[in-house]
Every structure is written in structure tokens, then in C-alpha cells.
PyMOL CGO cylinders between C-alpha atoms (Angstrom):
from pymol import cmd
from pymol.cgo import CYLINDER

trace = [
    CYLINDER, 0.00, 0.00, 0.00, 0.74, 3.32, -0.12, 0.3, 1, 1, 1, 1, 1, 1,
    CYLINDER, 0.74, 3.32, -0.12, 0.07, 4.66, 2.73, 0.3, 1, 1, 1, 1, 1, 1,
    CYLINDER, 0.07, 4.66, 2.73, -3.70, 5.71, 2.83, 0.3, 1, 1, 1, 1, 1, 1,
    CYLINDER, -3.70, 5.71, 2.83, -6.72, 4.60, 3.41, 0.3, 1, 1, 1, 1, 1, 1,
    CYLINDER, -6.72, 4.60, 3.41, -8.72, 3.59, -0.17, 0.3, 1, 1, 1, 1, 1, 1,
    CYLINDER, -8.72, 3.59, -0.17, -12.36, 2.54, -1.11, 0.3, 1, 1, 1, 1, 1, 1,
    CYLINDER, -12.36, 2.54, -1.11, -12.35, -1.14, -2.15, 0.3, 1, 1, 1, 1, 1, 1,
    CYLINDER, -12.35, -1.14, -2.15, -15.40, -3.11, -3.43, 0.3, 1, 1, 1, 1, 1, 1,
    CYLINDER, -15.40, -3.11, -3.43, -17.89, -4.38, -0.76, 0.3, 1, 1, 1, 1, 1, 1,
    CYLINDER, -17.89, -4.38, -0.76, -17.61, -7.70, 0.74, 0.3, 1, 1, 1, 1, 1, 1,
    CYLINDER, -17.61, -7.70, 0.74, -18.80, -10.11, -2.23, 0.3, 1, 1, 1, 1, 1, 1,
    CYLINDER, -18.80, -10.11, -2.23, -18.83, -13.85, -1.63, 0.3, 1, 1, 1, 1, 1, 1,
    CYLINDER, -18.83, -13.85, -1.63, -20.18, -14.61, -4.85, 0.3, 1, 1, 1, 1, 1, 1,
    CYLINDER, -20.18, -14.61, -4.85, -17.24, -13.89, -7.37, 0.3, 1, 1, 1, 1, 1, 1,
    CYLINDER, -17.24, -13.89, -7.37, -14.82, -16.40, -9.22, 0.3, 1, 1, 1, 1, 1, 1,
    CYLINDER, -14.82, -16.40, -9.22, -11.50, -15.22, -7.81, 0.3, 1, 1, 1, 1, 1, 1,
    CYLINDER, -11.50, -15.22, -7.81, -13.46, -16.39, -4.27, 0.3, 1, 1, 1, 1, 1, 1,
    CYLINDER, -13.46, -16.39, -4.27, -14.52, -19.56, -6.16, 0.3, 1, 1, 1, 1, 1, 1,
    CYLINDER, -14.52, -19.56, -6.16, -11.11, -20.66, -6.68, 0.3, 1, 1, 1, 1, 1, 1,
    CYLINDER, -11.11, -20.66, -6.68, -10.38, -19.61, -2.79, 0.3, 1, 1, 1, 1, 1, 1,
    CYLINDER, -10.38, -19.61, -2.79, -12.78, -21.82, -1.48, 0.3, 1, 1, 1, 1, 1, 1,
    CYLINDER, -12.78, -21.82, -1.48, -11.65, -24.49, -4.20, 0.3, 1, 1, 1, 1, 1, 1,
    CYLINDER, -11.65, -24.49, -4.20, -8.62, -24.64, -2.75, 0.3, 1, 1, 1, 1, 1, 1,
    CYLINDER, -8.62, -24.64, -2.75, -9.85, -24.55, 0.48, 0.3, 1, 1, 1, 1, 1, 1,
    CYLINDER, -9.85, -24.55, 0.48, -11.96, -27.53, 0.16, 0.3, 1, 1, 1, 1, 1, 1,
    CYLINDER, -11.96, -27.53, 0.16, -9.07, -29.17, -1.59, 0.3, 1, 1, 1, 1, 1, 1,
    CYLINDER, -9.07, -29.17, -1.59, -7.02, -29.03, 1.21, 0.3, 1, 1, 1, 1, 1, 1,
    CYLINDER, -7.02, -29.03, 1.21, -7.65, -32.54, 3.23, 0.3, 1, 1, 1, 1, 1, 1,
    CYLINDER, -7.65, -32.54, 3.23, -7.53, -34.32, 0.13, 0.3, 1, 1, 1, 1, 1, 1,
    CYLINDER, -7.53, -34.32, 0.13, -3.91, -32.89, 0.07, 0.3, 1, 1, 1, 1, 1, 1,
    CYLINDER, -3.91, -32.89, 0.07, -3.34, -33.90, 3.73, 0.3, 1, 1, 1, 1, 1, 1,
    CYLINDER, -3.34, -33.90, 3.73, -4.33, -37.46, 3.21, 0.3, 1, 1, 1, 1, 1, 1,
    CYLINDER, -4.33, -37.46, 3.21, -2.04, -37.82, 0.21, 0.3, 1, 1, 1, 1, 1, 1,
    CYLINDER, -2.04, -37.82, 0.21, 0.79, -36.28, 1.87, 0.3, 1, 1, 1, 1, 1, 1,
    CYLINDER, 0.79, -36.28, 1.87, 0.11, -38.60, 4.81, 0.3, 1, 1, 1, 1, 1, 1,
    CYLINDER, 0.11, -38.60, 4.81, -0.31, -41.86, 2.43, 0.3, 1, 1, 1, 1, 1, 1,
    CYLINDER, -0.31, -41.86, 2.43, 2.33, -41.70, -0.54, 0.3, 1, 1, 1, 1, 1, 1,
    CYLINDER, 2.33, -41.70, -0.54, 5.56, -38.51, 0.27, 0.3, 1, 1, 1, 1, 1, 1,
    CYLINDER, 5.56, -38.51, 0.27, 7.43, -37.80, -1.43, 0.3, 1, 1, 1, 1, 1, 1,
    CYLINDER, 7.43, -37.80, -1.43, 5.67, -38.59, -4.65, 0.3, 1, 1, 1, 1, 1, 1,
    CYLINDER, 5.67, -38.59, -4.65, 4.83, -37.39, -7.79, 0.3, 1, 1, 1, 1, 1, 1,
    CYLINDER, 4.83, -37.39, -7.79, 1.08, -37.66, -7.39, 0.3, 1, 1, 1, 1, 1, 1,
    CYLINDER, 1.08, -37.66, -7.39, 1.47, -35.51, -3.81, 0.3, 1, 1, 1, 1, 1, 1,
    CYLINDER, 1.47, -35.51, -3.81, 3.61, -32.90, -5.62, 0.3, 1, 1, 1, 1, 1, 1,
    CYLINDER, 3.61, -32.90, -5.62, 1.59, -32.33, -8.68, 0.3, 1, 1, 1, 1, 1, 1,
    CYLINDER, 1.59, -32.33, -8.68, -1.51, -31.91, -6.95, 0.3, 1, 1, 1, 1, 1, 1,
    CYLINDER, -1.51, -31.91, -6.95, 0.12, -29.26, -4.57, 0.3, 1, 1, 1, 1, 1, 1,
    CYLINDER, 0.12, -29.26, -4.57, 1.35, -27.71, -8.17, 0.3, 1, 1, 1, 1, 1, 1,
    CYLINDER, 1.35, -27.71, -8.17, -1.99, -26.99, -8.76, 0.3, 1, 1, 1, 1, 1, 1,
    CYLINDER, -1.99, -26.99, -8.76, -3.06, -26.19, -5.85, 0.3, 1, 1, 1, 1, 1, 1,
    CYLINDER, -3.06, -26.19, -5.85, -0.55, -23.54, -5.15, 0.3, 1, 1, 1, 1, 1, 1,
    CYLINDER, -0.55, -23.54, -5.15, -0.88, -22.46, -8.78, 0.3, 1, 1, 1, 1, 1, 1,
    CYLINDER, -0.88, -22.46, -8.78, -4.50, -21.42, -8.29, 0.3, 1, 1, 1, 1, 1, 1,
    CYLINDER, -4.50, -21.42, -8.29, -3.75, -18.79, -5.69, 0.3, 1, 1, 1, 1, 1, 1,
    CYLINDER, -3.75, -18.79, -5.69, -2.30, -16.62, -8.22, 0.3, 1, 1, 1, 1, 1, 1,
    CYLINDER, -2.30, -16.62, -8.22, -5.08, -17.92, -10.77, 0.3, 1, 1, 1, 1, 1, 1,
    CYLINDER, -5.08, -17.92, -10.77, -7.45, -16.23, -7.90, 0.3, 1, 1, 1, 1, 1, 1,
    CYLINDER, -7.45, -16.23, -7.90, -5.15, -13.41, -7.54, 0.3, 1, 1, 1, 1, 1, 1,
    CYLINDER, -5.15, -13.41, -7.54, -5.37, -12.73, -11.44, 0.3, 1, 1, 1, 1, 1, 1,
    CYLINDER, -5.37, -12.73, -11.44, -9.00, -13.00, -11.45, 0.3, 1, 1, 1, 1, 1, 1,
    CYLINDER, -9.00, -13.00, -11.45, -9.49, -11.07, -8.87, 0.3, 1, 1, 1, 1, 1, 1,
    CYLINDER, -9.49, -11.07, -8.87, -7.45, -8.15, -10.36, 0.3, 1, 1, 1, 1, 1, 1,
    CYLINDER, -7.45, -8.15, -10.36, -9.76, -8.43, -13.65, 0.3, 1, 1, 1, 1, 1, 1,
    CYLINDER, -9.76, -8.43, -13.65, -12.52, -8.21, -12.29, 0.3, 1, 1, 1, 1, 1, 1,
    CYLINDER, -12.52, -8.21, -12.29, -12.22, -6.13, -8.94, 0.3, 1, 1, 1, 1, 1, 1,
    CYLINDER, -12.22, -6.13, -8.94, -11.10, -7.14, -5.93, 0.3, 1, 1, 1, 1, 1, 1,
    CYLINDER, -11.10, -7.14, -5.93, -13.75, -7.50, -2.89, 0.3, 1, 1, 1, 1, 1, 1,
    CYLINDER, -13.75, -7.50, -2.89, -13.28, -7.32, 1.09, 0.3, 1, 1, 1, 1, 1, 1,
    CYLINDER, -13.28, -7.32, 1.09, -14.17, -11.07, 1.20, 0.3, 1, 1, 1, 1, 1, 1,
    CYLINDER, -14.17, -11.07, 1.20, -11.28, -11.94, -1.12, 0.3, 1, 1, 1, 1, 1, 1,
    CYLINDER, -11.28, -11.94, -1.12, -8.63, -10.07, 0.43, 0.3, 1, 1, 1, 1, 1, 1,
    CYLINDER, -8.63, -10.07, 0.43, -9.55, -11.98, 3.77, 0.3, 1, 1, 1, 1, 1, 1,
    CYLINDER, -9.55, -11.98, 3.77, -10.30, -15.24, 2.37, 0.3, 1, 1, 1, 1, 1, 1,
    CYLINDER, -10.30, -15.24, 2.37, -7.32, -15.78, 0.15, 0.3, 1, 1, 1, 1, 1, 1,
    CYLINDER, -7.32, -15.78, 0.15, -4.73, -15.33, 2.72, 0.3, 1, 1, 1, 1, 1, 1,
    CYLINDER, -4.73, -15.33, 2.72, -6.47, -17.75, 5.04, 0.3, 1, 1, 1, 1, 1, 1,
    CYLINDER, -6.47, -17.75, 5.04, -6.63, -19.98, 2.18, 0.3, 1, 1, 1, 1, 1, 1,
    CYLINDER, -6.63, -19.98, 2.18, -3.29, -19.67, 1.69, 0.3, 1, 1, 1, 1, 1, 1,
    CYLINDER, -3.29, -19.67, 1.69, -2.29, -20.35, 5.55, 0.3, 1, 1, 1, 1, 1, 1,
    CYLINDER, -2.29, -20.35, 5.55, -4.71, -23.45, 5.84, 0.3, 1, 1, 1, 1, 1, 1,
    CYLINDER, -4.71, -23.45, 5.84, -2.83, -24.78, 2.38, 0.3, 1, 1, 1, 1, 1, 1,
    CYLINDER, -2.83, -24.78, 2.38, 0.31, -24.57, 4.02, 0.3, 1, 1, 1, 1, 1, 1,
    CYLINDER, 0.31, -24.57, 4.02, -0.05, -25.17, 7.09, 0.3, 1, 1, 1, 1, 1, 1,
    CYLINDER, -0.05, -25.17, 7.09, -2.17, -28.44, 6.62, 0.3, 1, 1, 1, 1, 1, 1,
    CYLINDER, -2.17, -28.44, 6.62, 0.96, -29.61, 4.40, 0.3, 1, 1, 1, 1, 1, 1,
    CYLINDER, 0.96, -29.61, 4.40, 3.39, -28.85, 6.78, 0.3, 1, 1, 1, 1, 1, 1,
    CYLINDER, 3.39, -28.85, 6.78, 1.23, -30.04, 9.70, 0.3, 1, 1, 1, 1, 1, 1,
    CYLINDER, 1.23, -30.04, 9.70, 1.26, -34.01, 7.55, 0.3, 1, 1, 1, 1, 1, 1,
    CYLINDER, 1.26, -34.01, 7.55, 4.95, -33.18, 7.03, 0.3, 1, 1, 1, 1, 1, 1,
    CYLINDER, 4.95, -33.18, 7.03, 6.21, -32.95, 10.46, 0.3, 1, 1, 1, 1, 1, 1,
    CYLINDER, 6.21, -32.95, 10.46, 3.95, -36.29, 11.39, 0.3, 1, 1, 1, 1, 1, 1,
    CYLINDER, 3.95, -36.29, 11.39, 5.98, -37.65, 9.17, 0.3, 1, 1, 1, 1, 1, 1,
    CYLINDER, 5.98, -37.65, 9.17, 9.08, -36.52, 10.06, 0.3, 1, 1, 1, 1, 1, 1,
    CYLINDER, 9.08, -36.52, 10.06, 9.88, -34.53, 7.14, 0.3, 1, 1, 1, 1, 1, 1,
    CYLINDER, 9.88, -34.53, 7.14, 10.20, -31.18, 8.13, 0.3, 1, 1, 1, 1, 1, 1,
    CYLINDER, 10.20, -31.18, 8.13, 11.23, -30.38, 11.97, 0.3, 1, 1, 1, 1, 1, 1,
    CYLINDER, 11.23, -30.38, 11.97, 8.43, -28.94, 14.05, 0.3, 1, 1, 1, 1, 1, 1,
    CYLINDER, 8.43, -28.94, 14.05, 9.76, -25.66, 15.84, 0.3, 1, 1, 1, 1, 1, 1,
    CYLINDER, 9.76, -25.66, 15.84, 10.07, -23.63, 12.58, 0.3, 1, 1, 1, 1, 1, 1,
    CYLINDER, 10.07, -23.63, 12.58, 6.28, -24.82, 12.11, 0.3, 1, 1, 1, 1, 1, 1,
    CYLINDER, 6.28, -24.82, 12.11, 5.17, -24.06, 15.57, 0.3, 1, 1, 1, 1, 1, 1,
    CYLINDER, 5.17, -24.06, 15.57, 6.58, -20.37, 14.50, 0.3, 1, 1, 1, 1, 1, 1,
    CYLINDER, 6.58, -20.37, 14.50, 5.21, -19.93, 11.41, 0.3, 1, 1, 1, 1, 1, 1,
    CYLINDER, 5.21, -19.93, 11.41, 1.49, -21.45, 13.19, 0.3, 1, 1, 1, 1, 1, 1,
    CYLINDER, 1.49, -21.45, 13.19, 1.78, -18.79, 15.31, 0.3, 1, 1, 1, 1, 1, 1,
    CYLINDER, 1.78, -18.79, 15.31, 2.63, -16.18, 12.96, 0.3, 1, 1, 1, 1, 1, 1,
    CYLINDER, 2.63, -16.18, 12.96, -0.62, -17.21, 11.22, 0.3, 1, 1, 1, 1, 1, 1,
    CYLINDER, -0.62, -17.21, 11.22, -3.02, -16.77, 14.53, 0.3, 1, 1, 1, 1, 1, 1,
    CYLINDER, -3.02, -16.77, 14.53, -1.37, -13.54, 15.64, 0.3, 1, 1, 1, 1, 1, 1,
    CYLINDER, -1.37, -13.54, 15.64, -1.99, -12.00, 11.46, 0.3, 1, 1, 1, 1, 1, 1,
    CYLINDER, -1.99, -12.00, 11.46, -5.43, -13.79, 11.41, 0.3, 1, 1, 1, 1, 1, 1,
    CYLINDER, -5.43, -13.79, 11.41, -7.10, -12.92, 14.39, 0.3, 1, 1, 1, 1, 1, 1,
    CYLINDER, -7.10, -12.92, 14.39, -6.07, -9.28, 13.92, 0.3, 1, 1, 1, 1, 1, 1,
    CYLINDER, -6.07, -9.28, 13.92, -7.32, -9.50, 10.72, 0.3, 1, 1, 1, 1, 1, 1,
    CYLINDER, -7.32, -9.50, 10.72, -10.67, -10.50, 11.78, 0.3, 1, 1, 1, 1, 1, 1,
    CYLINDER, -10.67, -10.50, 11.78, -10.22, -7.70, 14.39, 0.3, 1, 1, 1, 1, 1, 1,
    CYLINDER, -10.22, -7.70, 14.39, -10.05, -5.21, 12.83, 0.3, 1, 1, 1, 1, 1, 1,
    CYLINDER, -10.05, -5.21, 12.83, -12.82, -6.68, 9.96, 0.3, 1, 1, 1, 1, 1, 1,
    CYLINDER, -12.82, -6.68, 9.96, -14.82, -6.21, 12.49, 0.3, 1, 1, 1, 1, 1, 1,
    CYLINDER, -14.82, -6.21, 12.49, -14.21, -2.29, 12.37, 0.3, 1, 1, 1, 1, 1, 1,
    CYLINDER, -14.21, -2.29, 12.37, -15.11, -2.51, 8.36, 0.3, 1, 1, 1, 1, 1, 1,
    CYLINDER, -15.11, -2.51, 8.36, -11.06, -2.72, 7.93, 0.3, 1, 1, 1, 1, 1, 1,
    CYLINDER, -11.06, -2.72, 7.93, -9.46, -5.20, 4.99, 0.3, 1, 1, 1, 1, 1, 1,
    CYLINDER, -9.46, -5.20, 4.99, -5.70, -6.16, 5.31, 0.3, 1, 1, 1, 1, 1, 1,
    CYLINDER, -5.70, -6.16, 5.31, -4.56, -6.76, 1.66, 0.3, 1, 1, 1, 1, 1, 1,
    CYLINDER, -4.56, -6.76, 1.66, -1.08, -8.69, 1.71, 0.3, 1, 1, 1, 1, 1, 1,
    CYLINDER, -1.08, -8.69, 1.71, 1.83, -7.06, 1.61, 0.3, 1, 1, 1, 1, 1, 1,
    CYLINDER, 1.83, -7.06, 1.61, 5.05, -7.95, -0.78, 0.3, 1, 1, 1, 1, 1, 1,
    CYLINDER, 5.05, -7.95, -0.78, 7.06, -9.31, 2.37, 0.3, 1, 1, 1, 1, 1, 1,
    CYLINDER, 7.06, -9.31, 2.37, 4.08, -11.64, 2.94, 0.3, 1, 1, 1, 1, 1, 1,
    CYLINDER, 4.08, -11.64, 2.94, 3.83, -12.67, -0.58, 0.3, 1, 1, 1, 1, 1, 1,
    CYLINDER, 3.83, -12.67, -0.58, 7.48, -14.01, -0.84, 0.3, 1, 1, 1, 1, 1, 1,
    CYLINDER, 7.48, -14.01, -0.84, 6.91, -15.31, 2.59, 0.3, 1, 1, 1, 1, 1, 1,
    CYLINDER, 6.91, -15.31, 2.59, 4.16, -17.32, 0.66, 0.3, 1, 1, 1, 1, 1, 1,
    CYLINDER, 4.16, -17.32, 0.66, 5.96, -18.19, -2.23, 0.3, 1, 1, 1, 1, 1, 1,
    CYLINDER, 5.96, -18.19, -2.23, 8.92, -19.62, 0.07, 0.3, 1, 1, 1, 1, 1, 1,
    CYLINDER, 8.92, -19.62, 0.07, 6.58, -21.73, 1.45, 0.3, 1, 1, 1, 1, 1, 1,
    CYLINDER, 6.58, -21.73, 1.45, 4.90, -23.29, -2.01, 0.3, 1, 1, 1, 1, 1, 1,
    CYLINDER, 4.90, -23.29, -2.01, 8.05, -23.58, -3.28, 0.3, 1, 1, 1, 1, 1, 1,
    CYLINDER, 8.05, -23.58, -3.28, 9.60, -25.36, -0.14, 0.3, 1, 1, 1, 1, 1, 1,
    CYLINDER, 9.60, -25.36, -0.14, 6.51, -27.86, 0.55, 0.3, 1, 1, 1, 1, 1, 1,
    CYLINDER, 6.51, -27.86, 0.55, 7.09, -28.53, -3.35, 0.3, 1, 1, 1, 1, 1, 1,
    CYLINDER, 7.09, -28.53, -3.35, 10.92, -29.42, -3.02, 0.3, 1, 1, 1, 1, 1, 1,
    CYLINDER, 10.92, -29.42, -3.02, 9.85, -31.63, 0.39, 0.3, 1, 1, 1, 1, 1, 1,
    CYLINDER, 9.85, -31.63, 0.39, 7.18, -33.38, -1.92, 0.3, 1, 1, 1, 1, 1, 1,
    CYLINDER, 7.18, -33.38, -1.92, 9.42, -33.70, -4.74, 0.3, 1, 1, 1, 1, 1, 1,
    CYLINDER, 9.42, -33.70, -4.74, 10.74, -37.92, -5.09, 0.3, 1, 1, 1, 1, 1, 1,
    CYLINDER, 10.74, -37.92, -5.09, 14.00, -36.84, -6.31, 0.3, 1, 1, 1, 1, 1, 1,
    CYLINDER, 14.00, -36.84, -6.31, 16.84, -36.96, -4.06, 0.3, 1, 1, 1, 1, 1, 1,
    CYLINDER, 16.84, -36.96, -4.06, 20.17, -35.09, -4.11, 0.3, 1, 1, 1, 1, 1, 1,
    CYLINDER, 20.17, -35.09, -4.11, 22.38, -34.50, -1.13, 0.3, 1, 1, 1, 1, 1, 1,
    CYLINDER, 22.38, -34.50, -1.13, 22.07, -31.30, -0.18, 0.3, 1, 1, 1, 1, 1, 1,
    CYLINDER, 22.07, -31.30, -0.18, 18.02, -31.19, -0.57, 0.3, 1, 1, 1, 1, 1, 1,
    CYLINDER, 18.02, -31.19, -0.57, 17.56, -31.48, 3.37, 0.3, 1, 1, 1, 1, 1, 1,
    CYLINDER, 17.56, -31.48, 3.37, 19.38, -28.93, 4.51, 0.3, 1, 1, 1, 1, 1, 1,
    CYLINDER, 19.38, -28.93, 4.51, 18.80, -26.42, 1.52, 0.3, 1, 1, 1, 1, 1, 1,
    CYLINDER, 18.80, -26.42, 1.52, 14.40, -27.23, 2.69, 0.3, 1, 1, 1, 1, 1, 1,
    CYLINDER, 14.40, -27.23, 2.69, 15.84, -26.78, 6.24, 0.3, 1, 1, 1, 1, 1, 1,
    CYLINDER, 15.84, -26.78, 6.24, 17.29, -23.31, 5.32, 0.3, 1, 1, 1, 1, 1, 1,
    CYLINDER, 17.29, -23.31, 5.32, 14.25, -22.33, 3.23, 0.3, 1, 1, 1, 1, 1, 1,
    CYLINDER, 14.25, -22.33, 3.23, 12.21, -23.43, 6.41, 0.3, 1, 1, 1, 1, 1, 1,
    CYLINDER, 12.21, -23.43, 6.41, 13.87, -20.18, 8.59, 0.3, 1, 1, 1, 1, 1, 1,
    CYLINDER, 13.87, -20.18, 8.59, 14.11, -17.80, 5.20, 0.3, 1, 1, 1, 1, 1, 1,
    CYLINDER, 14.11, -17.80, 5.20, 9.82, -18.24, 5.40, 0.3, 1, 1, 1, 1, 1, 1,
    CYLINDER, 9.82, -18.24, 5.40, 10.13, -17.91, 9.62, 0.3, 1, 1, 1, 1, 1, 1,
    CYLINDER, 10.13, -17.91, 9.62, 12.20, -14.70, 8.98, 0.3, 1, 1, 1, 1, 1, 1,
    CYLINDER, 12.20, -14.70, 8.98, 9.88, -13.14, 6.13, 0.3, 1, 1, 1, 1, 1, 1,
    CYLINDER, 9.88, -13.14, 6.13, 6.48, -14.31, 8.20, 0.3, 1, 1, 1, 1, 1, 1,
    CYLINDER, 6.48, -14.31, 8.20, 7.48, -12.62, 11.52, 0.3, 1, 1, 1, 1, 1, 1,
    CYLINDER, 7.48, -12.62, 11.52, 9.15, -9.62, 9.77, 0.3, 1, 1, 1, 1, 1, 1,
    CYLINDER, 9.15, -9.62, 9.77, 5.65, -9.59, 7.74, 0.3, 1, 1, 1, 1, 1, 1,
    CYLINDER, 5.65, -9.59, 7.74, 3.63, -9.63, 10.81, 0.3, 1, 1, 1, 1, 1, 1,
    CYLINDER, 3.63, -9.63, 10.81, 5.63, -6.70, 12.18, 0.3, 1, 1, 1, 1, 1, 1,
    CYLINDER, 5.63, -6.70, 12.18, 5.14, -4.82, 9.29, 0.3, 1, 1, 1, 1, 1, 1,
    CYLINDER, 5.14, -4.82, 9.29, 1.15, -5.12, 9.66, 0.3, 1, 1, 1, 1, 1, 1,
    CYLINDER, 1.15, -5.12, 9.66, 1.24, -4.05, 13.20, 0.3, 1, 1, 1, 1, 1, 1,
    CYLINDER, 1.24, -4.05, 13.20, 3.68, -1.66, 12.82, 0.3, 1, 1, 1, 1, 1, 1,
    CYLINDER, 3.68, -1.66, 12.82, 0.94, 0.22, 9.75, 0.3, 1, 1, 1, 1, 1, 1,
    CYLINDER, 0.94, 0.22, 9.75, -2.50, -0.79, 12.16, 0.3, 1, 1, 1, 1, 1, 1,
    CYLINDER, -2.50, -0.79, 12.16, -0.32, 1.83, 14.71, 0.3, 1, 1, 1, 1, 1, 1,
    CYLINDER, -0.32, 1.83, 14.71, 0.03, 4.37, 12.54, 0.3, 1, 1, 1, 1, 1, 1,
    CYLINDER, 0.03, 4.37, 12.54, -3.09, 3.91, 10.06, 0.3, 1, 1, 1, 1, 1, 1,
    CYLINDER, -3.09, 3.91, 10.06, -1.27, 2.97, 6.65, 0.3, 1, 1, 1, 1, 1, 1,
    CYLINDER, -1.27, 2.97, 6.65, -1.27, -0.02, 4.86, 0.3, 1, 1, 1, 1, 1, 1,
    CYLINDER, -1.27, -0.02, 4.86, -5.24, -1.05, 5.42, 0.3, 1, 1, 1, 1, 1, 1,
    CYLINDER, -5.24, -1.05, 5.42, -7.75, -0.80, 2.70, 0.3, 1, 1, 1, 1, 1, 1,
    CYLINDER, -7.75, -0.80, 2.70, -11.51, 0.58, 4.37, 0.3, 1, 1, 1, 1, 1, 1,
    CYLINDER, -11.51, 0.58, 4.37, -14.27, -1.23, 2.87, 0.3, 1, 1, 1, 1, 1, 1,
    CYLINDER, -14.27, -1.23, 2.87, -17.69, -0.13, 1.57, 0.3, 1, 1, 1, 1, 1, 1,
    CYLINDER, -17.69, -0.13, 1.57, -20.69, -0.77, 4.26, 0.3, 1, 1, 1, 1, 1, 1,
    CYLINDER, -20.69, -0.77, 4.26, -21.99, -3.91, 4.02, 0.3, 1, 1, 1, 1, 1, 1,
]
cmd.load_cgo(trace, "trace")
């Protein structure tokens, strides 16, 4: 953002950016269970592919068409239930260690319940760019986990990607708190 409050389009549920969302959200066990059953395979990876894929199919659509309130909320939770639902099979399965999970978990309840916070008050939280690599650190590193090819320094190049997404989510989640403070960075909505 730029640093000022803007107008955005009222809280609409009904568009297809939100379609794919919710797609994706729905999707999201059926990812669990195949992480759970069959990692690393191919089957696992190219379904994540896709799945991770369609945020910025939603993201696109979205931008052609207008965004609304709804989207801004619901693709970023979208986007955290993804990943964390992958990671969450991952570290049953001893794939990925569990304290840089824990930390980005917790990153995700501290953003999300101030997003719905401040919702409340008629107030959308678009992304911001830190957030977005955050998120594309993530696809790309539950991709490389799911990936059945092997080379030797895979594990601790993920394991390194792991802390680059801990660093970006927590300086992310700064940055949000840091604008609520001083009123930049949030989009108001129309009534709804």
C-alpha cells in the first residue's frame, strides 16, 4: 500500500477469484491425506502444483474483475490453511522439523485474528510484498519436500528455506502491526 486509506469493493462472496479460494480450500484434506499416504511422490507434488498455482489464478482474477473485502480476507487464510495443513502431515511424518512450524502457526493466529479484528471495524488487510514471498517460500519449499527426487544437499537447503519463510512471516507480521499503529497499509471497505 501506499500509505492511505482507499475505497475497495464491498464484501462479495459470490465472485470467481473467491470460487477458486474456497476451491482450494476444500481441496485441502484431500492434500493432507495424500501427503500422509504416498511422500514424497509425484502424485502428492503435482496436486500441490496446482493447488498452489491457483492462488495466483485467484489473484489474477481477482485483479480483472475487482477485488472485494471477502477476497482479500479469504485468500490469505486460504493460503495459511494450504500450508499449514501440508506442513502439519509433514512434520507427522518426520519430514520437516516442528519448531520452525510451531513459529510460522503462530505467525498465522497472531496475522489472522487481527485480521478478523479489525474486519470487524469494516477494515481489509490486503497482503503485503514481504508476505507474498513469505508465501511463495513456502509453495516452493513444501514442493521441493514433496518432490521424489533426491540429491544431497536437498535437506538442509528445505531446512534453510524453512527459517528464510520464519524470517519473512514474523518480519511480515511486524510490518502489519507496525501500519494498524500508525493507520497505513489497510484498505476501508464499503458498508456492508
Amino acid at each position: 500500500m501506499t500509505g492511505h486509506a482507499v475505497v475497495a469493493a464491498p464484501w462479495r462472496l459470490k465472485t470467481a477469484a473467491n470460487g477458486v479460494t474456497v476451491a482450494r480450500l476444500a481441496a485441502t484434506p484431500l492434500l493432507v491425506l495424500m501427503i500422509l499416504r504416498a511422500t514424497p511422490s509425484w502424485g502428492a507434488v503435482s496436486f500441490w502444483a496446482v493447488l498452489a498455482f491457483s492462488d495466483f489464478a485467484d489473484g489474477w482474477l481477482a485483479r480483472r474483475r475487482g477485488p472485494s473485502a471477502s477476497g482479500a480476507f479469504l485468500d490469505p487464510l486460504a493460503d495459511k490453511v494450504l500450508v499449514l495443513g501440508a506442513l502439519a502431515a509433514m512434520v507427522a511424518l518426520g519430514k520437516v522439523s516442528f519448531l520452525p512450524v510451531a513459529l510460522l502457526a503462530g505467525r498465522e493466529v497472531v496475522i489472522t485474528s487481527y485480521r478478523i479484528v479489525v474486519a470487524k471495524r469494516g477494515i481489509s488487510v490486503p497482503a503485503r510484498r514481504v508476505a507474498k514471498v513469505k508465501t511463495l517460500v513456502e509453495f516452493f519449499t513444501v514442493g521441493l519436500v514433496l518432490l521424489p527426487v533426491a540429491w544431497p544437499s536437498r535437506l538442509t537447503f528445505s531446512h534453510a528455506a524453512w527459517w528464510l519463510a520464519v524470517v519473512l512471516a514474523w518480519a511480515s507480521a511486524a510490518q502489519y502491526l507496525v501500519d494498524s499503529r500508525s493507520g497505513r497499509g489497510t484498505v476501508v471497505t464499503a458498508p456492508r
